[in-house]
C-alpha positions as CSV (number, residue, x, y, z in Angstrom):
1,X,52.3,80.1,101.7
2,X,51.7,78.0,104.8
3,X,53.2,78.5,108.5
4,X,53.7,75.6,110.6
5,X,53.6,75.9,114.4
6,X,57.6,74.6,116.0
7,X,56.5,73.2,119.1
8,X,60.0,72.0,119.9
9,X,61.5,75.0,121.4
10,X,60.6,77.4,124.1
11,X,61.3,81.3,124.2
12,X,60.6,83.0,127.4
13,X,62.8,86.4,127.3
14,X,64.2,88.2,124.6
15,X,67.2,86.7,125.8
16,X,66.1,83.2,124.5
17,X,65.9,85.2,120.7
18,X,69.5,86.5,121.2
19,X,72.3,84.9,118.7
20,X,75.0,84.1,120.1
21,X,78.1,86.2,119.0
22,X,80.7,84.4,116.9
23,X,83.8,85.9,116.2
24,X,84.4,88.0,113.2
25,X,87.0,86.0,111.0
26,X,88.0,88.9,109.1
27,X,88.8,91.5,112.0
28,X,92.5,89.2,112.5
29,X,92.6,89.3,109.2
30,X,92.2,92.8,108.3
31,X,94.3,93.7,111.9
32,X,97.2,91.9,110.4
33,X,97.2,93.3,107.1
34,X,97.1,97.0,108.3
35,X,100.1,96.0,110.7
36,X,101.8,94.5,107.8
37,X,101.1,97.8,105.7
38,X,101.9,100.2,108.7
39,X,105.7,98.5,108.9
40,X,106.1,98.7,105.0
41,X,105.4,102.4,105.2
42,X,107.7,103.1,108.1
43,X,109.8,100.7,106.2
44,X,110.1,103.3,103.3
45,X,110.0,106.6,105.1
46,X,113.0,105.1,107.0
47,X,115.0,105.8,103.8
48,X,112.7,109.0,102.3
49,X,111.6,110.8,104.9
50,X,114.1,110.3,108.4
51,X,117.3,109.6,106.4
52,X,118.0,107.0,109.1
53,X,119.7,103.2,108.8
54,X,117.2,101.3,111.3
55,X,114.1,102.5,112.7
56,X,113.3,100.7,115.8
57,X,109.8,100.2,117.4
58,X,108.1,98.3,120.3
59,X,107.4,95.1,120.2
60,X,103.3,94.4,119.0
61,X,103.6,98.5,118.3
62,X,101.9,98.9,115.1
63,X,99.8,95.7,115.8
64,X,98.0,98.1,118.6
65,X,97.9,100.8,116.4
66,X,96.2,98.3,113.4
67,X,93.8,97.2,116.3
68,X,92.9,100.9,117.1
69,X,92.3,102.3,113.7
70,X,90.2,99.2,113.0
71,X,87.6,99.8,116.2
72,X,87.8,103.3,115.3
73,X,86.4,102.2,111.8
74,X,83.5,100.5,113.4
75,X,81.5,103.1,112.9
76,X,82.3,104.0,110.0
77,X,79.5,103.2,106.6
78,X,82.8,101.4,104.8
79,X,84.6,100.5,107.6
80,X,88.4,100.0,107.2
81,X,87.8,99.9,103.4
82,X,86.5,103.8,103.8
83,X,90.0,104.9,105.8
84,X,92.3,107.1,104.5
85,X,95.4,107.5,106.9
86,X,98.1,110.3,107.5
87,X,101.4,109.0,109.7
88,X,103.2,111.9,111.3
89,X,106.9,111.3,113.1
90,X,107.9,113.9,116.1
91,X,111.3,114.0,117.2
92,X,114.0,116.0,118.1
93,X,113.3,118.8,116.0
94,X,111.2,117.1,113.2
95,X,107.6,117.1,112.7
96,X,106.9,115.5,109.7
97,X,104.5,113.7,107.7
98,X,106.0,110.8,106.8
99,X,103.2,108.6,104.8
100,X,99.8,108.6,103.5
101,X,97.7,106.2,102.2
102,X,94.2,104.7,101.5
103,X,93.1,101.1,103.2
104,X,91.1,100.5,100.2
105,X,92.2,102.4,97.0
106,X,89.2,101.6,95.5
107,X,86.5,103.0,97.8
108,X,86.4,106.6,98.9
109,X,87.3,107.5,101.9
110,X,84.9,108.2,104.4
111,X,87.2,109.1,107.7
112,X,90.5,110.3,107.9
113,X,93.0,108.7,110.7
114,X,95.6,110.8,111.9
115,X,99.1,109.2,113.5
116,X,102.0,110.7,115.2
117,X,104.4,108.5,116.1
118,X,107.0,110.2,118.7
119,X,110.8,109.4,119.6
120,X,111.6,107.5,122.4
121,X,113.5,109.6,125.1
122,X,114.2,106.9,126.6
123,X,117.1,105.5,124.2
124,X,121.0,105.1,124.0
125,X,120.9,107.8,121.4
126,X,119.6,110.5,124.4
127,X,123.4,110.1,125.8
128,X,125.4,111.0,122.9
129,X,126.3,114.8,122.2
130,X,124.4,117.1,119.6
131,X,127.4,116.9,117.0
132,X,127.6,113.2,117.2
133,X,123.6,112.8,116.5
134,X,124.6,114.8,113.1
135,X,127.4,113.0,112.1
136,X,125.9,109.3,112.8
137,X,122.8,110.6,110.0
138,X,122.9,106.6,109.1
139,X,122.1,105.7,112.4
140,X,118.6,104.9,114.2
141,X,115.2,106.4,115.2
142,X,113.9,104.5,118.2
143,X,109.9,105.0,118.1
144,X,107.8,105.5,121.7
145,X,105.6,102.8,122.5
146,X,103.2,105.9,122.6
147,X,101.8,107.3,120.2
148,X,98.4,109.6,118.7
149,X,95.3,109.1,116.8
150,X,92.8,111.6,115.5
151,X,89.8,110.7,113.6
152,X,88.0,113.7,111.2
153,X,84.7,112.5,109.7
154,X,84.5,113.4,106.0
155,X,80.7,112.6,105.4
156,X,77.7,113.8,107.5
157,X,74.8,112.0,108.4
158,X,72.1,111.7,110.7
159,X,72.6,108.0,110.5
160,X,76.1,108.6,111.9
């Protein structure tokens, strides 16, 4: 094998070497898709698991959440793929888990993400009496715009 000399171009720092940093395509991608999936589960616990008629969230909500799972998986040796994640609701007398599931069924998980969503104290619903909130079951959970994530490592590694 021969190596020919490039006289054309000049590196004088390490900066010179440095690529420069093109946006992942996938993270919007991925970011959407976990939003998507976090609404379909709230979706369904909204009938299973809070026996409630509409289950009302911030605007962008589980996009920030989608966002903050994702840079938490980062680090991770699957990334999302390797995320296996618990959602909890706290409310007014609840504490439930209200969903699980796997980003990638078909990779093992490597990290576990923990959410609690909490209710908003904030709402109409705060004004209404205690006997009312029981008989108006059908009615609607409004979700906090804040809300909890833990992160528990199922793997060690001196790599990690």
């Amino acid at each position: 094998m021969e190596v020919l000399p490039i006289s054309n171009e000049t590196y004088n720092n390490e900066e010179d070497w440095d690529c420069p940093d093109y946006p992942d395509s996938t993270e919007p991608a991925l970011v959407e898709a976990l939003s998507k999936r976090l609404e379909a589960e709230l979706r369904e616990a909204k009938n299973t698991h809070l026996m409630v008629g509409e289950v009302l969230l911030p605007n962008g909500l589980t996009r920030r959440i989608a966002q903050d799972v994702f840079s938490m998986a980062d680090n991770e040796p699957y990334g999302l793929r390797g995320c296996a994640l618990y959602i909890n609701f706290e409310g007014e007398g609840i504490n439930k888990k209200i969903s699980t599931f796997r980003c990638d069924p078909s990779t093992p998980p490597t990290f576990e993400v923990y959410l609690t969503l909490k209710q908003s104290t904030a709402g109409w619903n705060n004004f209404l009496p205690q006997f009312l909130k029981k008989i108006t079951r059908g009615g609607a959970v409004m979700i906090s715009s804040e809300y909890q994530l833990q992160l528990k490592k199922l793997f060690r590694s001196s790599l990690y």
